[in-house]
SEZATI-635983 format. One record per residue (C-alpha): residue number from 1; x, y, z. Coordinates in steps of 0.25 Angstrom, whole numbers. Each point is the difference from the previous one (the first is absolute). Example, Ala and Ser with C-alpha at 12.3 -4.5 7.8 and 13.67 -1.06 7.14 Angstrom:
residues 2
@i 1 x 49 y -18 z 31 $
@i 2 x 6 y 14 z -2 $
***
This chain:
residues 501
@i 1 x 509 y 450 z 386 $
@i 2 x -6 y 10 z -10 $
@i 3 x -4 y 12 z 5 $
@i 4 x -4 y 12 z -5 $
@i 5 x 2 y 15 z 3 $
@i 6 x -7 y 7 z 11 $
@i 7 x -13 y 7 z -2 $
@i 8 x -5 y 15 z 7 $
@i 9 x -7 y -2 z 13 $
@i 10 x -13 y 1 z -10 $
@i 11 x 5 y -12 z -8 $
@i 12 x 0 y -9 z 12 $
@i 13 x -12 y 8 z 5 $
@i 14 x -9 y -6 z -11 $
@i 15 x 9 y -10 z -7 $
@i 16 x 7 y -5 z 8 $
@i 17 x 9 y -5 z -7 $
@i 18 x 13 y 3 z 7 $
@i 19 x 11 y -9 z -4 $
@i 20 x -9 y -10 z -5 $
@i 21 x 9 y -12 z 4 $
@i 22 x 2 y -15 z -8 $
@i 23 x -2 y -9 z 12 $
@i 24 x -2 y -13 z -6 $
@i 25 x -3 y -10 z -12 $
@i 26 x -13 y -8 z 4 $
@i 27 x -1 y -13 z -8 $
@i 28 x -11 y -6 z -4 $
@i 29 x -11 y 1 z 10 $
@i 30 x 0 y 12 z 9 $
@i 31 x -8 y -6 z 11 $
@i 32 x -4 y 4 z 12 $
@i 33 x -3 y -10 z 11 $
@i 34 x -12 y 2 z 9 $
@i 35 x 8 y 0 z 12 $
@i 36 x 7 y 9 z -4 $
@i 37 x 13 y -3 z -6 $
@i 38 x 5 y 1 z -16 $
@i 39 x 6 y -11 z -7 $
@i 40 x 10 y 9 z -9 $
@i 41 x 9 y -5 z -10 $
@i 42 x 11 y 10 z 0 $
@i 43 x 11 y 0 z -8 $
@i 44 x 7 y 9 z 10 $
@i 45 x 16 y 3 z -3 $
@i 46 x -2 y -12 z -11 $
@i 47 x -1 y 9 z -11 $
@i 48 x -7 y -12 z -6 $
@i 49 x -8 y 11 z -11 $
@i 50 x 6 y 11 z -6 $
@i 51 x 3 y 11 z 7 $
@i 52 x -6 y 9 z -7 $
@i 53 x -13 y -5 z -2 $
@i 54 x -6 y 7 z 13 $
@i 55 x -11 y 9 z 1 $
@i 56 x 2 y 13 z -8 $
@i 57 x -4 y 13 z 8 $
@i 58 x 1 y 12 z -6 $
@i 59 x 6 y 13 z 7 $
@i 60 x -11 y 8 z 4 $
@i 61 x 9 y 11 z 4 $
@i 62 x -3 y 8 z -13 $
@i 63 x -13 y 2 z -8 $
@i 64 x -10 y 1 z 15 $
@i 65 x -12 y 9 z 0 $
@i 66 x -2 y 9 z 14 $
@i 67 x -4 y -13 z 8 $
@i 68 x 9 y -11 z -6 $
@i 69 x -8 y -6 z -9 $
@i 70 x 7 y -4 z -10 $
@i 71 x -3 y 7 z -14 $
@i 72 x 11 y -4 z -11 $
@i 73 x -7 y -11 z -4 $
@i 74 x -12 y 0 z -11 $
@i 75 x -7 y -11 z 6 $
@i 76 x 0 y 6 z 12 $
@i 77 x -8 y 14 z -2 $
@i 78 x -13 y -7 z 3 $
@i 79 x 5 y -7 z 14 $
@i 80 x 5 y 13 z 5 $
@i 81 x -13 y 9 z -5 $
@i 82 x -9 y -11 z 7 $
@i 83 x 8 y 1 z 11 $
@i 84 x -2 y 17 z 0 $
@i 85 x -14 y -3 z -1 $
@i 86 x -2 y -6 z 12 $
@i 87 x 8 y 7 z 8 $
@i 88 x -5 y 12 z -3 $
@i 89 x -15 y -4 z -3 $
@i 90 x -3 y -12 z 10 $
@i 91 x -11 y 5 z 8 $
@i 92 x 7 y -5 z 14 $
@i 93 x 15 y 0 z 4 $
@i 94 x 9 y -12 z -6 $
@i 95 x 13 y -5 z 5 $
@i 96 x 8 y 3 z -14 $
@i 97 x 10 y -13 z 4 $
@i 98 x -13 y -9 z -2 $
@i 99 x -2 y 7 z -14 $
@i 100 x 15 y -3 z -3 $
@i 101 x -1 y -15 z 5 $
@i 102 x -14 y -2 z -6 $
@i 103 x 7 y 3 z -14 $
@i 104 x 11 y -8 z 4 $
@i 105 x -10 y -12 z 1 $
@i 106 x -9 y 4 z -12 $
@i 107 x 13 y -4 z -9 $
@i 108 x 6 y -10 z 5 $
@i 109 x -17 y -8 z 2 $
@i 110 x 2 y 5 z -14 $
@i 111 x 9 y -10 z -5 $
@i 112 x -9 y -11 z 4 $
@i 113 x 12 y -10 z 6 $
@i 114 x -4 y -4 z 15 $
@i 115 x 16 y -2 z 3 $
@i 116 x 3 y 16 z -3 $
@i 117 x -6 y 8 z 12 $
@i 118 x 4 y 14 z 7 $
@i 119 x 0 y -2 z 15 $
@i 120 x -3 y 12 z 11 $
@i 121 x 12 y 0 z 11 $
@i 122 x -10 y -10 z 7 $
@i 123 x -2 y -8 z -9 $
@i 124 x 17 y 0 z -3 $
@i 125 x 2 y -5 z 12 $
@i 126 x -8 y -12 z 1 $
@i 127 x 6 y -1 z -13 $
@i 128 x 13 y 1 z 6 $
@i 129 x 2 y -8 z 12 $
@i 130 x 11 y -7 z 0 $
@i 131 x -1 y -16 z -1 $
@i 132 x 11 y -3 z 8 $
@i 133 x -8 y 3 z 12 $
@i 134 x -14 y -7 z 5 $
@i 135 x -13 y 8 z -2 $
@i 136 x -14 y 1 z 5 $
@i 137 x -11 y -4 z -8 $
@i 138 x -9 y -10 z -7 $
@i 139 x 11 y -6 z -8 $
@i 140 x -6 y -2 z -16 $
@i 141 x 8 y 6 z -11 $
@i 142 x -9 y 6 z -8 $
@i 143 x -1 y 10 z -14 $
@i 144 x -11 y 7 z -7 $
@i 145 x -6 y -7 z -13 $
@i 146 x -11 y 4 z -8 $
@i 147 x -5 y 11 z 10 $
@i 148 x 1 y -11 z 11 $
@i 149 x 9 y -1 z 11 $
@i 150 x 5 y -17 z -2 $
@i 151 x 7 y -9 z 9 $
@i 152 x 12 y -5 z -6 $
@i 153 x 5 y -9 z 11 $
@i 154 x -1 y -2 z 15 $
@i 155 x 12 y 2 z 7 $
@i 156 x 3 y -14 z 8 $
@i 157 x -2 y 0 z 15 $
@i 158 x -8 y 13 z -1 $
@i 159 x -15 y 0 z 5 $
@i 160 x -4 y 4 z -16 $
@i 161 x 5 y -14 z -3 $
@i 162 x -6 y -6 z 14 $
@i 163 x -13 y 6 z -5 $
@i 164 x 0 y -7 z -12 $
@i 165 x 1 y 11 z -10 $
@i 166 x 8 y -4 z -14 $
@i 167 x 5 y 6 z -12 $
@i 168 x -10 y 6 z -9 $
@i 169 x -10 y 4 z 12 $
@i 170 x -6 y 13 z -4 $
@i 171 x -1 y 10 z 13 $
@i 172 x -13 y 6 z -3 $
@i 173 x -1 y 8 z 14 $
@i 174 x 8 y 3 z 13 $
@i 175 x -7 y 2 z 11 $
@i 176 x -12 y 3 z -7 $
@i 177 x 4 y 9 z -10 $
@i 178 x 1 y -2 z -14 $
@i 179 x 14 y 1 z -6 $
@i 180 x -3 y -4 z -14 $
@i 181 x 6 y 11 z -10 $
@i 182 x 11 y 2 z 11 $
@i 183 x 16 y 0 z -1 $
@i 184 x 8 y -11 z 6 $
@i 185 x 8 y 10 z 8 $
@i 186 x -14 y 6 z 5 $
@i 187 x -5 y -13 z 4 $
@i 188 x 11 y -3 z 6 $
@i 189 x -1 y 11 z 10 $
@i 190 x -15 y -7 z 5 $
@i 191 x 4 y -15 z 0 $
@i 192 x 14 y 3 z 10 $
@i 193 x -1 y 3 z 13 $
@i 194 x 4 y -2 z 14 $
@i 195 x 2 y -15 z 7 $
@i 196 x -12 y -5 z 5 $
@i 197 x -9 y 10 z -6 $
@i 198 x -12 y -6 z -11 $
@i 199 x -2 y 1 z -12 $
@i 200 x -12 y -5 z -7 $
@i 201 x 2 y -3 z -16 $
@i 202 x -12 y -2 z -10 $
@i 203 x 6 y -10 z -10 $
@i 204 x -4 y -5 z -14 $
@i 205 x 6 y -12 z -3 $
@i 206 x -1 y -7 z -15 $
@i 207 x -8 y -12 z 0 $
@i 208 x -10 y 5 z 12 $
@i 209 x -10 y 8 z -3 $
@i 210 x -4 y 6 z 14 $
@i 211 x 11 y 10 z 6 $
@i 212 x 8 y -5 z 11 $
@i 213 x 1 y 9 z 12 $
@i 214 x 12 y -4 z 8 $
@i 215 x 4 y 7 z 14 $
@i 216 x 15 y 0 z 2 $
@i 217 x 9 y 4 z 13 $
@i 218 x 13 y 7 z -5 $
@i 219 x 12 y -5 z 6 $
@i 220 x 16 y 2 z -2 $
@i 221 x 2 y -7 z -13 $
@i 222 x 10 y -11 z 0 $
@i 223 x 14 y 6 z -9 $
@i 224 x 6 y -15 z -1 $
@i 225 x 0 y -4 z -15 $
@i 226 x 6 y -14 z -1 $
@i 227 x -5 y -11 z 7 $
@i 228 x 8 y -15 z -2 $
@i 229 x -3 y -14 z 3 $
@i 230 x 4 y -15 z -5 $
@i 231 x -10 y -7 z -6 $
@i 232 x 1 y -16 z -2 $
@i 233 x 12 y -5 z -10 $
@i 234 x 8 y 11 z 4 $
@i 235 x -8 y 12 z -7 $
@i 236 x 3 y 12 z 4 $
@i 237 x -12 y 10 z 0 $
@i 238 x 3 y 17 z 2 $
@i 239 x -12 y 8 z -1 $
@i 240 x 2 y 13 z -3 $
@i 241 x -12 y 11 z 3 $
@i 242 x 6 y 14 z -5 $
@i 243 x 16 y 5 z -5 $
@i 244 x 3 y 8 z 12 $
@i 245 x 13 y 6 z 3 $
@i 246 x 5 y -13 z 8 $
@i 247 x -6 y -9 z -9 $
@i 248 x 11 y -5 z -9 $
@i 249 x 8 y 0 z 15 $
@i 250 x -11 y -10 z 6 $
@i 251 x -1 y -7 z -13 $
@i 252 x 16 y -4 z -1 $
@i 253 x -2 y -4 z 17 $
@i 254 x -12 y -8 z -5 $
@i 255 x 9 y -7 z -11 $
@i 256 x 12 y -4 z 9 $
@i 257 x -7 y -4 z 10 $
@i 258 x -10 y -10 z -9 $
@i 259 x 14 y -4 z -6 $
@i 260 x 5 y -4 z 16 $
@i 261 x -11 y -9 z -1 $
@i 262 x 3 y -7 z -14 $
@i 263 x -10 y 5 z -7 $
@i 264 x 0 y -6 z -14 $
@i 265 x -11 y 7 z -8 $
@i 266 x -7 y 16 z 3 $
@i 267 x -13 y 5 z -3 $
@i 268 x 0 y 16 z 0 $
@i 269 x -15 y 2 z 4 $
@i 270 x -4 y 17 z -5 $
@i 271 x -14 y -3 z 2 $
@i 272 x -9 y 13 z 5 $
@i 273 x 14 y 7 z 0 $
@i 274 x -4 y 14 z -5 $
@i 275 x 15 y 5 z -4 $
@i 276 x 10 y 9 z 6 $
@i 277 x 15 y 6 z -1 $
@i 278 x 4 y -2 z -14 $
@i 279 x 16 y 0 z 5 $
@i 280 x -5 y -12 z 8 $
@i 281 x -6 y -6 z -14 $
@i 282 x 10 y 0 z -5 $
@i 283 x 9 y -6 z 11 $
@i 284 x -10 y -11 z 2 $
@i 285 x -1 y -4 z -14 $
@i 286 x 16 y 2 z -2 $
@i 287 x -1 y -12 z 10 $
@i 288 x -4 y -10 z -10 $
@i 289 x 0 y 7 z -14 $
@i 290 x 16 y -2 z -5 $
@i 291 x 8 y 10 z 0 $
@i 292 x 0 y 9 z -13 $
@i 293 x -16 y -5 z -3 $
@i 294 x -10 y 10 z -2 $
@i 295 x -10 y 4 z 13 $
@i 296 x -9 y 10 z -7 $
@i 297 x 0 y 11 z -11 $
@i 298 x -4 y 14 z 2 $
@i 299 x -8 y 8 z -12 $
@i 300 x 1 y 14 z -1 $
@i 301 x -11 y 9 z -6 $
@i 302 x 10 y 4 z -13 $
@i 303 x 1 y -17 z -1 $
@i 304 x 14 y -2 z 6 $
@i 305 x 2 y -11 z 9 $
@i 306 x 10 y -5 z 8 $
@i 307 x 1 y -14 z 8 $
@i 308 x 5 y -1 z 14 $
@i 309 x 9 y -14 z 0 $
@i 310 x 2 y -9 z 12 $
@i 311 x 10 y 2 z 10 $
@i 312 x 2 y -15 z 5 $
@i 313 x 11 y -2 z 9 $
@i 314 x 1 y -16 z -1 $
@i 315 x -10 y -9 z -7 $
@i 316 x -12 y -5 z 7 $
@i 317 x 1 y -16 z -2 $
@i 318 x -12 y -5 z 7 $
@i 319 x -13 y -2 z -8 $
@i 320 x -10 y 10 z 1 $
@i 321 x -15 y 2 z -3 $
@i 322 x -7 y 14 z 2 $
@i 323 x -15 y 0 z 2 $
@i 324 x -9 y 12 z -1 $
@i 325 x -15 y 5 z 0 $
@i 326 x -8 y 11 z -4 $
@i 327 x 6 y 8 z 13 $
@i 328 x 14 y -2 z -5 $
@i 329 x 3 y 16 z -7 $
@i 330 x 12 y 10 z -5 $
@i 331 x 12 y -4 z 7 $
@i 332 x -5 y -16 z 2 $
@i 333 x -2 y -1 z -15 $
@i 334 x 14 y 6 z -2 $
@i 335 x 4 y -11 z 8 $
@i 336 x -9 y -11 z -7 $
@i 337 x 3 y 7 z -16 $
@i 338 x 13 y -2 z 2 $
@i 339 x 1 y -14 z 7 $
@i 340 x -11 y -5 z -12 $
@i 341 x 10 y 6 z -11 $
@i 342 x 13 y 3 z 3 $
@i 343 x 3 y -14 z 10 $
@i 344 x -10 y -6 z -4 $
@i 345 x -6 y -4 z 13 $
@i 346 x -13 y -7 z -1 $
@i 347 x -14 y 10 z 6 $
@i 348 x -12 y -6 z 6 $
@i 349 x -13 y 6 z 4 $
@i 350 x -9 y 8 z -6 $
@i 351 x 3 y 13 z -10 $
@i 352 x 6 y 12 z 10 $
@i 353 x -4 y 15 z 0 $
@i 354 x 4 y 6 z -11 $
@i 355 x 6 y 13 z 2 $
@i 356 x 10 y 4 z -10 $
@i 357 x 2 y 15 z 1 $
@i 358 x 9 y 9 z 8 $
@i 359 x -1 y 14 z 7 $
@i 360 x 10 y 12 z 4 $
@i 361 x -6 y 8 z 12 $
@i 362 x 5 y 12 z 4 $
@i 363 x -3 y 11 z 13 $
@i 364 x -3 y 13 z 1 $
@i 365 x 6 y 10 z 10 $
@i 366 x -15 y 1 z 8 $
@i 367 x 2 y -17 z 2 $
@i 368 x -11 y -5 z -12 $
@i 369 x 5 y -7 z -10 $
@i 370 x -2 y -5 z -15 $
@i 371 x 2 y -13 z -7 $
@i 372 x -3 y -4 z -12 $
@i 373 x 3 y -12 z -9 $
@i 374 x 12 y 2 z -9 $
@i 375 x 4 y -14 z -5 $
@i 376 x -4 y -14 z -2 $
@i 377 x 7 y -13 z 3 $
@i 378 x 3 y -11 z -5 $
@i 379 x 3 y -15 z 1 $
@i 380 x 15 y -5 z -6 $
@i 381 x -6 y -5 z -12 $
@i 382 x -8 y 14 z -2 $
@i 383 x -15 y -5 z 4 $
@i 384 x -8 y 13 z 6 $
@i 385 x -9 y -7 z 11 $
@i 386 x -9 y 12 z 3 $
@i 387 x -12 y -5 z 3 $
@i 388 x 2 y -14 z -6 $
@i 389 x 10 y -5 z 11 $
@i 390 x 8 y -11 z -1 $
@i 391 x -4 y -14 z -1 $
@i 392 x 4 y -9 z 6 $
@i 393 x 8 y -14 z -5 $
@i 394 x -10 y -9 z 7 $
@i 395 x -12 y 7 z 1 $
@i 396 x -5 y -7 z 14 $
@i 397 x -14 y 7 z 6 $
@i 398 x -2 y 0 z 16 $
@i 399 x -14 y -9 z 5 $
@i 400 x -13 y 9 z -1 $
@i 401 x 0 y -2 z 14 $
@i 402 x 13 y 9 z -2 $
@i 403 x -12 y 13 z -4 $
@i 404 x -12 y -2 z 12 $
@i 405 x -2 y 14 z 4 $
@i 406 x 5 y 6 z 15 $
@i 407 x -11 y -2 z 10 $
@i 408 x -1 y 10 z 12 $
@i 409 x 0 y -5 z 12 $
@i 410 x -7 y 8 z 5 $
@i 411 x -13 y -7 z -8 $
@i 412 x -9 y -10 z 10 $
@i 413 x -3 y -11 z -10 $
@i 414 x -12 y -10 z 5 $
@i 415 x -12 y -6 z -2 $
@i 416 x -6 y 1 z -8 $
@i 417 x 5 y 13 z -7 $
@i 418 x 1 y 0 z -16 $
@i 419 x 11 y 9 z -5 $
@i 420 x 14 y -1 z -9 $
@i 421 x 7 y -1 z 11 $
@i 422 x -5 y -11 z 7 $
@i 423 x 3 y -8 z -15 $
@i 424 x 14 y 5 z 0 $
@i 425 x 2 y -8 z 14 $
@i 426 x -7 y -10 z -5 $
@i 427 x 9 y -1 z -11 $
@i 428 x 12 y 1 z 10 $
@i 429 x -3 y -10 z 9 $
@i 430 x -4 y -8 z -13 $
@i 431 x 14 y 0 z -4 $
@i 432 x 4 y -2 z 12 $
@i 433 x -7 y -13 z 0 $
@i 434 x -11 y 2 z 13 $
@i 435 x -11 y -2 z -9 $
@i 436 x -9 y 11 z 2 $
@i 437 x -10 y -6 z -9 $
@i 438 x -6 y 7 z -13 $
@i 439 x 9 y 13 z -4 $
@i 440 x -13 y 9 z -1 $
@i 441 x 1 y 11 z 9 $
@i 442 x -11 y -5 z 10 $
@i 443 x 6 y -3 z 16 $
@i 444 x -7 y -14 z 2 $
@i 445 x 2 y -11 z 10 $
@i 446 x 11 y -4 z -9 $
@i 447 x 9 y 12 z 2 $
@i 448 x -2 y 2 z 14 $
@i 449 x 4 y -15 z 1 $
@i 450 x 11 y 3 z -9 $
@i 451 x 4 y 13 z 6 $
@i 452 x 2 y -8 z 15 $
@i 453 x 8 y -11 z -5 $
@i 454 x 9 y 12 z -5 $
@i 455 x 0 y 8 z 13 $
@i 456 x 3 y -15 z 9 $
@i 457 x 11 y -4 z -10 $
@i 458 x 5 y 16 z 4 $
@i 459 x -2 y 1 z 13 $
@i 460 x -11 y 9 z -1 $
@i 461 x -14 y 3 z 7 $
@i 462 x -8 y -9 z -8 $
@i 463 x -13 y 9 z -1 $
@i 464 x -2 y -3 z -15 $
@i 465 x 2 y 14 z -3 $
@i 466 x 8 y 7 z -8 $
@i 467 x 6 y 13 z 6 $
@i 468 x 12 y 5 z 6 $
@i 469 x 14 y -10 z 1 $
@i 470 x -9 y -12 z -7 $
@i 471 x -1 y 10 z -13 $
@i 472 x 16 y 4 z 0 $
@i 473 x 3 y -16 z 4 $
@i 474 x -8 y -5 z -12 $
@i 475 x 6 y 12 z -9 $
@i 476 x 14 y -5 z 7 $
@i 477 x -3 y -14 z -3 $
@i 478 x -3 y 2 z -14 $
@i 479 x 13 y 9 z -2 $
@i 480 x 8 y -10 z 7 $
@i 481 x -6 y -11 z -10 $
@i 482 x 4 y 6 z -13 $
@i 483 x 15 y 4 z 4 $
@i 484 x 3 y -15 z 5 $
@i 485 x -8 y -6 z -14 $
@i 486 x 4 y 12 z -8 $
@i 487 x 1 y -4 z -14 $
@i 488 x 9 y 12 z -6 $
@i 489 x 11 y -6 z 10 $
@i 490 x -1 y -15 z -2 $
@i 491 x 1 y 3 z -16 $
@i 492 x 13 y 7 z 2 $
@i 493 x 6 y -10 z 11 $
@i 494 x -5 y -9 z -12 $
@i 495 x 8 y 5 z -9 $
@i 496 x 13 y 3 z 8 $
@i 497 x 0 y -16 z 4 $
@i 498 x 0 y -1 z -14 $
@i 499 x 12 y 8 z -2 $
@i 500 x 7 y -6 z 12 $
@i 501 x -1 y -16 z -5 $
***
């Protein structure tokens, strides 16, 4: 740990800055989950980077005026005689600490990078809750972008996901008020919240031009992050949902247990897995890059790099296929950069994320904290993905189906209302093959017809109307459809039977 000297009782009064303390490396994405939980990658007691490529704080025992503020620096005179000003001028009493953090937050917006952020003690703990543990909330993991506040992926299981909301939903309100222009670590502190309270989410989607406004009951978010199963010809399938602390522990269980099976061919499946733990990165990817390959490099801002190799115990000898989406960020696309170019393992989906910096975040003494981006990473072969992603071997899209819009059940759709909800049913039971007639947007005979069968063949009240349990069955329906008939899959079980012939 880096730490500096002590301050006077006036330093930590205004500056807090008291052993300013190295916590952590954060790789790639520092996202904060609407839940809340923080998918970090840490390099922890790796010493992956250069130690001394830390946050540099400057003494500021020596060269303070009579309040603390420091004065040694140039650049500083204006900052500390604005700061004199007000405090001796502002026409009411104000709380010098917001002056100091105010500052604070006027230099780090400043730099104009949505991953680099200083967090109040609040804010630092949401930031800070350990993902070893569950945790209460809505479940989406989401960052600031452009002066909006943008889903990055649902968590699976969570009631964000049972909702419907998706990667690259923009959070325009929570609870009626407008978070556009906020940080990720404020927004974070109205979208969590106590099990089985409501929130309410105003939500712009690209592609639909209304916003979409979807109510959701928080809940205790699930903390399992590898789900397994065998598919026909003795294809294995791991899905993994985020790189927590048992990850690369559930994963190998996974694995052994696919292996018990016969399992002849494994599809790695990162879809809307948002990142995580770099020391579980890298683990997981040791697991099937061989040993001595490159995972990833770092950069440095004088331009040094330096290459984290794999670890690999024993080699992995059964075919393997990963497939990813536009969800799949930071520690997923270590994972799928270095199966692409460093095992050559094929990649199906659709191009990821693309989140190619890293960030240091340090505390203070009062419990806020700073982070700000201080590297980017890089594929083995050297690509920068920032903002461009990966893509993907076999590009394969999801069914359009895949992009109809959440609706609420709370909605009473009948004759003969008119509205873009009623044609995104339509469309849904379309697809599932009731024929509600014309796609149009109007509840005619058709759909009520339509909308029967569908309640009869569920076991539902067959009033025709769409409210309630019929709305979440056809949603259900729909969801069930696209993962028996998912096209992403069937390409890489494609593939693998290939490779096992």
């Amino acid at each position: 740990m880096n730490q500096e000297k002590q301050g006077t009782e006036t330093d930590k009064k205004y500056m807090k800055l008291k052993k300013f303390q190295f916590i952590m490396i954060l790789f790639l994405s520092v996202f904060i989950t609407a839940g809340i939980t923080v998918f970090v990658l840490s390099f922890g007691d790796d010493k992956v980077v250069d130690p001394n490529n830390k946050i540099n704080v400057h003494n500021i025992n020596n060269g303070l005026l009579a309040d603390g503020i420091i004065r040694d620096y140039e650049e500083f005179e204006k900052l500390f005689e604005t700061y004199q000003t007000i405090k001796e001028n502002y026409v009411d009493d104000i709380e010098e600490d917001l002056l100091i953090e105010g500052a604070i937050n006027g230099m780090v917006d400043a730099i104009g990078d949505p991953y680099s952020d200083y967090m109040t003690a609040e804010e630092t703990e949401s930031f800070n809750e350990q993902i070893s543990s569950s945790f209460e909330g809505i479940g989406a993991t989401i960052e600031e972008r452009d002066g909006n506040i943008v889903i990055v992926a649902p968590i699976k299981g969570s009631p964000a996901e049972k909702v419907g909301l998706r990667a690259n939903d923009a959070i325009i309100e929570v609870d009626g008020q407008n978070i556009q222009g906020m940080s990720s670590s404020e927004a974070v502190l109205l979208i969590r919240g106590e099990k089985g309270t409501e929130v309410v989410l105003t939500i712009s989607r690209p592609g639909v031009k209304e916003p979409i406004e979807v109510k959701i009951v928080r809940d205790v978010i699930p903390i399992e992050t590898v789900y397994y199963e065998m598919l026909d010809n003795s294809i294995g399938k791991i899905q993994i949902t985020s790189f927590s602390d048992r990850t690369y522990d559930e994963l190998v269980k996974a694995i052994d247990e696919l292996k018990s099976e016969g399992m002849k061919g494994l599809i790695i499946d990162v879809r809307q897995n948002p990142g995580g733990l770099l020391n579980q990165a890298i683990d997981i990817t040791s697991l099937f890059v061989p040993k001595g390959k490159i995972i990833y490099q770092m950069e440095y801002k004088d331009g040094t790099k330096q290459r984290q190799l794999s670890n690999q115990k024993e080699p992995f000898d059964i075919p393997l296929v990963a497939v990813v989406d536009d969800g799949s960020a930071s520690a997923s696309e270590i994972l799928a950069g270095a199966l692409k170019e460093s095992a050559n393992v094929p990649i199906v989906g659709v191009k990821t994320y693309g989140k190619g910096t890293a960030q240091t975040a340090a505390s203070f003494s009062d419990g806020s904290s700073l982070k700000i981006t201080t590297a980017r990473w890089l594929t083995p072969n050297g690509n920068w993905i920032h903002e461009k992603g990966i893509t993907p071997d076999y590009v394969v899209e999801l069914p359009e189906y895949a992009k109809l819009p959440y609706v609420s059940p709370e909605l009473e759709l009948k004759e003969p209302m008119m509205s873009d909800e009623v044609s995104i049913i339509e469309e849904m039971l379309n697809v599932l093959e009731y024929n509600p007639g014309e796609v149009d947007g109007l509840f005619d005979v058709e759909t009520t017809n339509a909308v029967q069968r569908f309640q009869q063949d569920h076991d539902l009240e067959q009033t025709g109307i769409v409210t309630g349990e019929t709305t979440t069955k056809i949603m259900e329906s729909l969801s069930n459809k696209l993962e028996e008939e998912d096209p992403q899959i069937q390409k890489a079980v494609e593939i693998l039977l290939e490779q096992i012939k």
